[in-house]
C-alpha positions in Angstrom: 7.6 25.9 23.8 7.9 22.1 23.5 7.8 20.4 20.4 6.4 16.9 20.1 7.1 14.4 17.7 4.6 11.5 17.8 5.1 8.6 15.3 4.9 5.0 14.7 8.5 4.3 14.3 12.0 5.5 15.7 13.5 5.9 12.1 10.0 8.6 11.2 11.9 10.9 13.6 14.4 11.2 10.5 12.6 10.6 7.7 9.9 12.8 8.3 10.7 15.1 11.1 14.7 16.2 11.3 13.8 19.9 10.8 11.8 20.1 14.0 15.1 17.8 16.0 16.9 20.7 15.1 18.6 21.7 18.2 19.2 25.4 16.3 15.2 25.6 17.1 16.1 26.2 20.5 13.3 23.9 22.2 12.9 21.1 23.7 11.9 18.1 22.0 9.7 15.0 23.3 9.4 12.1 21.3 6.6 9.5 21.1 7.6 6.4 20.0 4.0 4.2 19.5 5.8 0.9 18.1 8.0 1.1 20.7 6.3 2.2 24.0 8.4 4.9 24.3 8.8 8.5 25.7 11.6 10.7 25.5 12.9 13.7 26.3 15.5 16.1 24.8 16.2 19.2 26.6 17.4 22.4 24.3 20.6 22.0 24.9 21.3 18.4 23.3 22.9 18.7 20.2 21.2 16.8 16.9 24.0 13.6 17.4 22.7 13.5 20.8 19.2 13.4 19.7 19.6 11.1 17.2 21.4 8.4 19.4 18.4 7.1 21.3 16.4 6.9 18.1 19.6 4.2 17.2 19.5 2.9 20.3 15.7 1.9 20.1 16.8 0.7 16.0 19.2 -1.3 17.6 17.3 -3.4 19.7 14.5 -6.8 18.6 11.7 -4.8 20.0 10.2 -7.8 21.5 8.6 -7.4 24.8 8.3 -3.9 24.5 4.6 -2.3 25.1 3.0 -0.3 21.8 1.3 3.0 22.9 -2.1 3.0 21.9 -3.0 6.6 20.6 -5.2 7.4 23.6 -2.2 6.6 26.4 0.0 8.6 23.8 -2.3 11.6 24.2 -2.6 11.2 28.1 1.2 11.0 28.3 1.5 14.1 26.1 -0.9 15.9 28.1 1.0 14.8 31.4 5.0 15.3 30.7 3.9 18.9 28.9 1.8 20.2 31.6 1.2 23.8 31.0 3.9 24.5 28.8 2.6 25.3 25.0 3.1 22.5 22.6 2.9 21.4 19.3 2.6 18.1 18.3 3.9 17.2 14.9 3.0 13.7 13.6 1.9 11.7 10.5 -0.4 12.6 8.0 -3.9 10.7 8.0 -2.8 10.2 4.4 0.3 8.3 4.7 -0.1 5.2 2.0 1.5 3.4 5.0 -1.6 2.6 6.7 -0.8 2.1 10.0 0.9 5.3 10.3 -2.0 6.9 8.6 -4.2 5.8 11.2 -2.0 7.0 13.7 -1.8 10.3 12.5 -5.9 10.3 12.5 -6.7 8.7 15.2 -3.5 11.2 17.6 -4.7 14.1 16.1 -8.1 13.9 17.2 -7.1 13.3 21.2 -4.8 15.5 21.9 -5.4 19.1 23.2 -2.0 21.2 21.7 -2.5 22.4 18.0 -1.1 19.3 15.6 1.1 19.7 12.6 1.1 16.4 10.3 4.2 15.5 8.0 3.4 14.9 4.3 5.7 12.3 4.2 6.5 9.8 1.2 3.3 10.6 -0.4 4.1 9.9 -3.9 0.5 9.3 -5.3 -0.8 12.9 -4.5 0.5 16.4 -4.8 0.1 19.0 -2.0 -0.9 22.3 -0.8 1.1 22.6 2.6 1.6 25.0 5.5 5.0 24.9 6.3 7.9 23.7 4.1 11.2 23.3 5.8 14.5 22.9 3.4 17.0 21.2 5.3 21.2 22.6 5.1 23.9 20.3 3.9 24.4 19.1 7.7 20.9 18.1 8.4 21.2 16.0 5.1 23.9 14.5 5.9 22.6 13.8 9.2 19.8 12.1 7.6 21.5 10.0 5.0 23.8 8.5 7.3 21.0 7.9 9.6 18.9 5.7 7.3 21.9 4.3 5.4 23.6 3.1 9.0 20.6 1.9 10.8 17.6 1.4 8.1 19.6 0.3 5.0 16.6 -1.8 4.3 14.4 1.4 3.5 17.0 0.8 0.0 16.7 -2.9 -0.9 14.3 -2.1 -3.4 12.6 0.7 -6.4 10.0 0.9 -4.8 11.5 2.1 -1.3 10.7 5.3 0.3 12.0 8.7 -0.7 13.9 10.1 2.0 13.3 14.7 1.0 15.6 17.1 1.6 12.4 19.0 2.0 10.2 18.6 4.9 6.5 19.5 4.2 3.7 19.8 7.1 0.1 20.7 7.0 -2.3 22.1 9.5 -5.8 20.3 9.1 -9.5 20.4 11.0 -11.1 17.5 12.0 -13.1 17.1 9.2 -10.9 17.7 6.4 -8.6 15.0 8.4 -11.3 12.5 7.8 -11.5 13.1 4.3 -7.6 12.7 4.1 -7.6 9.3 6.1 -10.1 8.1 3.8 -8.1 8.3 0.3 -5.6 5.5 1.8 -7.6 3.6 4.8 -9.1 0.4 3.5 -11.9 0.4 5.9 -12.8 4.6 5.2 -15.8 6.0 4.0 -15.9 7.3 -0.1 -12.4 7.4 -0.8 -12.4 9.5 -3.9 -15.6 11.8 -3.8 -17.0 10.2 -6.9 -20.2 12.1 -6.2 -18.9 15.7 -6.4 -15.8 14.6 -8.6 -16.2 16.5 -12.3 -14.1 13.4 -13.9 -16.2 10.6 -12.0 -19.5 12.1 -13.3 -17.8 12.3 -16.9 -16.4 9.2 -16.7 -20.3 7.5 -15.9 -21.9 9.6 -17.8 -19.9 8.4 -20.8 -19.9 4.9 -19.6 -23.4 5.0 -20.2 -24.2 6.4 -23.0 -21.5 4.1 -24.4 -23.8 0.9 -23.3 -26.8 3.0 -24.6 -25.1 3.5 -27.6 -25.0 -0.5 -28.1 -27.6 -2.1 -26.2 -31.3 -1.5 -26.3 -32.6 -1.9 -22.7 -35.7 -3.8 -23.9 -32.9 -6.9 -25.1 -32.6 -8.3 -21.8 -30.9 -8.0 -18.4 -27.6 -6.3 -18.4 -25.2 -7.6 -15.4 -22.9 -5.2 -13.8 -19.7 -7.0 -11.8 -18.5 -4.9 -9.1 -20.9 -2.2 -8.7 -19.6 -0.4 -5.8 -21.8 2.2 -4.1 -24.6 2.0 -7.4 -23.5 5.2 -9.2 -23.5 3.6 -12.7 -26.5 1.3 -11.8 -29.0 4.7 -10.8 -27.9 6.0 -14.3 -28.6 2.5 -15.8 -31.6 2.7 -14.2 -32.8 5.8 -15.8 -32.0 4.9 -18.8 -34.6 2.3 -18.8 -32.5 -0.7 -18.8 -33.6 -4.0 -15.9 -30.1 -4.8 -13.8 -28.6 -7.7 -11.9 -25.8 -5.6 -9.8 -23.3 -7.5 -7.8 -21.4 -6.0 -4.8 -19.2 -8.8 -2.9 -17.7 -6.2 -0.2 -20.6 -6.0 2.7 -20.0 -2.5 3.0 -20.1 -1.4 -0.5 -23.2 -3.7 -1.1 -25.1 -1.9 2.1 -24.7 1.3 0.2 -25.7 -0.3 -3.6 -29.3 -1.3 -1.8 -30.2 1.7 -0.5 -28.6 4.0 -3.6 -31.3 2.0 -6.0 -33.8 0.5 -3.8 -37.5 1.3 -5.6 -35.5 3.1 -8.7 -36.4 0.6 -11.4 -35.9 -2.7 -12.2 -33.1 -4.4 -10.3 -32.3 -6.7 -8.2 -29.1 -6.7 -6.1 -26.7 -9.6 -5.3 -23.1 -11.0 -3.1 -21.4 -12.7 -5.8 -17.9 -12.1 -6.9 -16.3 -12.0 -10.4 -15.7 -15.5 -9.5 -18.8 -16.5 -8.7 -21.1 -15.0 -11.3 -18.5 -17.7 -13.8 -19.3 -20.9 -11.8 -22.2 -20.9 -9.4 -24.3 -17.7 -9.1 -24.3 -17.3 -13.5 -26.8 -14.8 -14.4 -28.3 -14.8 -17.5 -27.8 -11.0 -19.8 -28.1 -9.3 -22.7 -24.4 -8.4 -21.7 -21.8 -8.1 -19.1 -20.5 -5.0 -17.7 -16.8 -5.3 -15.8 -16.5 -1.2 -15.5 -13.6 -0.3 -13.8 -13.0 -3.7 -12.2 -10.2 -5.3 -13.8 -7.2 -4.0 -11.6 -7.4 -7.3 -9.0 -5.6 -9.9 -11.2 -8.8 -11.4 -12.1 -8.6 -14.6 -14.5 -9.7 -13.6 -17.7 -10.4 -17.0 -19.1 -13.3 -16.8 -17.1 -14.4 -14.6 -19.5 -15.6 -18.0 -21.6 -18.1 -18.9 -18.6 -20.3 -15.8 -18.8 -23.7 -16.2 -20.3 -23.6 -13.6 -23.0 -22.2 -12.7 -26.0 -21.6 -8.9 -25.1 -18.6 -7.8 -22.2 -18.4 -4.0 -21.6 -14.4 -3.6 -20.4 -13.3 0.1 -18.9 -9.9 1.0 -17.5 -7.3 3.0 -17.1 -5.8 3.0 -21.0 -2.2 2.0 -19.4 -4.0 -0.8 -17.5 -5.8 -2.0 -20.5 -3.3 -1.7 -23.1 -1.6 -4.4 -21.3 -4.1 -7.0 -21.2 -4.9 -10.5 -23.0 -8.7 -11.3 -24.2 -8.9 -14.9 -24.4 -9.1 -16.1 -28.1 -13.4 -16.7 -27.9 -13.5 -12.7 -28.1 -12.8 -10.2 -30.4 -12.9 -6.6 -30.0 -15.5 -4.6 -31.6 -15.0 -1.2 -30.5 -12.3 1.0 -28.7 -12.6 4.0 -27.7 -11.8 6.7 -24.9 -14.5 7.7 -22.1 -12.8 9.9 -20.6 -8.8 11.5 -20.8 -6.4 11.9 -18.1 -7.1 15.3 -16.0 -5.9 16.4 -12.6 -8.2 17.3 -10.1 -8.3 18.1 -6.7 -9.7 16.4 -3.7 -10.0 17.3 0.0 -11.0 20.6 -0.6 -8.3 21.3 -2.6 -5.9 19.9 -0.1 -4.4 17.2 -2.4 -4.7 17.0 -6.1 -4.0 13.7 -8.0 -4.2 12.7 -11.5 -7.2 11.0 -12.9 -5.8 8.1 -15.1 -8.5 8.6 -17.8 -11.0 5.6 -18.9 -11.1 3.6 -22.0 -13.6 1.5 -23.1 -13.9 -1.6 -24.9 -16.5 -3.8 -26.4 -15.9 -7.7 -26.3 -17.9 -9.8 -28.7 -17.6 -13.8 -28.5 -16.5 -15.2 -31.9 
């Protein structure tokens, strides 16, 4: 049996992937480093120092000049230096909040022929449900800590620096629930967070629009909704009678708005940013709606520029709590959508907690 440990960087090895270095395993070890272009070998019989020495060998060099392995030439090479002896290939998980490992956990996993195990990793947004926990002894800790404190002290310069776990966690996964995984971190993935079959995301719009309806007759006038993502608040809007302007600046997410409303009622769809709806695409409204939008470090002076006397405001309660409304607003009403909850994703793979919404009515003075 050969194990295989395919990541982006030398230090992974280490931070992710001591337990399976573990000479006591009694097999031999091949390591795929992609950053680095390299492939190595460690027979059985090297013990973990001599394992861990090429790994600062490759640490201790610029790196420049060397040539990255794409994952298709890591696969080939896998294929080729393990012939037919059985392997496992252990690598990153297509969740890793690091996206370019992320993708290389995906994108590995789905070339290679020998079964794949991915690493959890420093995953601290999500809990899991894993296959395979490994706790590591005092002397594989120690290994470890010395490792990243001698040659990647920078993983420590700062709070927000990765945990390094005495407790290695790996997962088995299928190609489809891999793709569901790659898409809760990957910028460029399809439907991140299930919001159609998610309990709290239907809450949470349901409320959110009852809350307008609550407020706002549809027969007053237009209602704009910034940011309107894939249209699941607009269909509901919709159906509630109401005629909407709903602006989408990503392509991607405004492909998906057109064809989630097209023919359902009175809207009509449009590219502008928060930006641009305050200086040179201004629609005219019975009132704004900024629903979940307000996490980008957007300029709320702008607020001032929109054509309405009514701004709808949901967030995470945290989120909002810490915001300023320029002095032209007060609030008229505060109140929760929807609280905090965990839920699983993934299958049940991952769970996460749900933040919880708040809303809050803006009225210019």
């Amino acid at each position: 049996m050969i194990d295989v440990v395919a990541v982006l960087r030398p230090e992974d090895v280490v931070t992710d992937f001591l337990s399976v270095l573990d000479p006591r395993q009694g097999r031999e070890v091949h390591l795929v480093i992609a950053d680095r272009g390299a492939y190595l070998k460690l027979p059985a019989a090297v013990p973990l120092a001599g394992r861990l020495a090429p790994l600062a060998e490759l640490l201790g060099t610029t790196g420049v000049g060397d040539k990255p392995w794409s994952s298709g030439a890591a696969a080939d090479a896998i294929a080729l230096e393990t012939g037919d002896v059985a392997a496992t290939v252990w690598t990153h998980s297509p969740a890793d909040p690091r996206e370019r490992r992320g993708r290389w956990g995906f994108d590995l996993a789905g070339l290679v022929r020998a079964p794949v195990k991915h690493a959890v990793g420093d995953t601290r947004s999500f809990e899991w449900i894993t296959d395979l926990d490994e706790r590591l002894d005092q002397a594989l800790i120690d290994a470890k800590l010395n490792f990243v404190n001698t040659h990647r002290p920078e993983l420590l310069e700062n709070d927000n620096s990765r945990r390094v776990s005495s407790v290695e966690r790996f997962f088995v996964s299928d190609p489809e629930e891999r793709a569901r995984l790659f898409a809760l971190t990957a910028s460029d993935a399809e439907e991140p967070w299930e919001s159609i079959t998610s309990q709290y995301e239907n809450e949470r719009l349901d409320a959110t629009a009852a809350w307008v309806r609550s407020h706002l007759d549809p027969a007053a006038g237009r209602v704009i909704e910034v940011g309107a993502y894939e249209g699941a608040l607009t269909s509901r809007l919709l159906q509630d009678g109401y005629s909407v302007d709903a602006t989408e600046p990503n392509p991607t997410f405004l492909s998906r708005l057109r064809e989630a409303v097209e023919g359902h009622g009175d809207i009509r769809v449009h590219p502008h940013s928060f930006e641009e709806l305050t200086t040179t695409r201004r629609l005219t409204g019975s009132a704004y709606l900024l629903i979940e939008l307000l996490y980008y470090g957007l300029d709320l002076g702008l607020l001032d520029r929109f054509p309405t006397d009514r701004v709808f405001v949901s967030m995470d309660p945290a989120e909002l709590a810490e915001r300023t409304w320029p002095p032209g607003w007060s609030v008229e009403e505060e109140l929760d959508l929807v609280l905090p909850r965990f839920e699983p994703v993934v299958g049940g793979r991952v769970y996460l907690r749900k933040p919880g919404s708040r809303g809050l009515l803006l009225r210019r003075r």
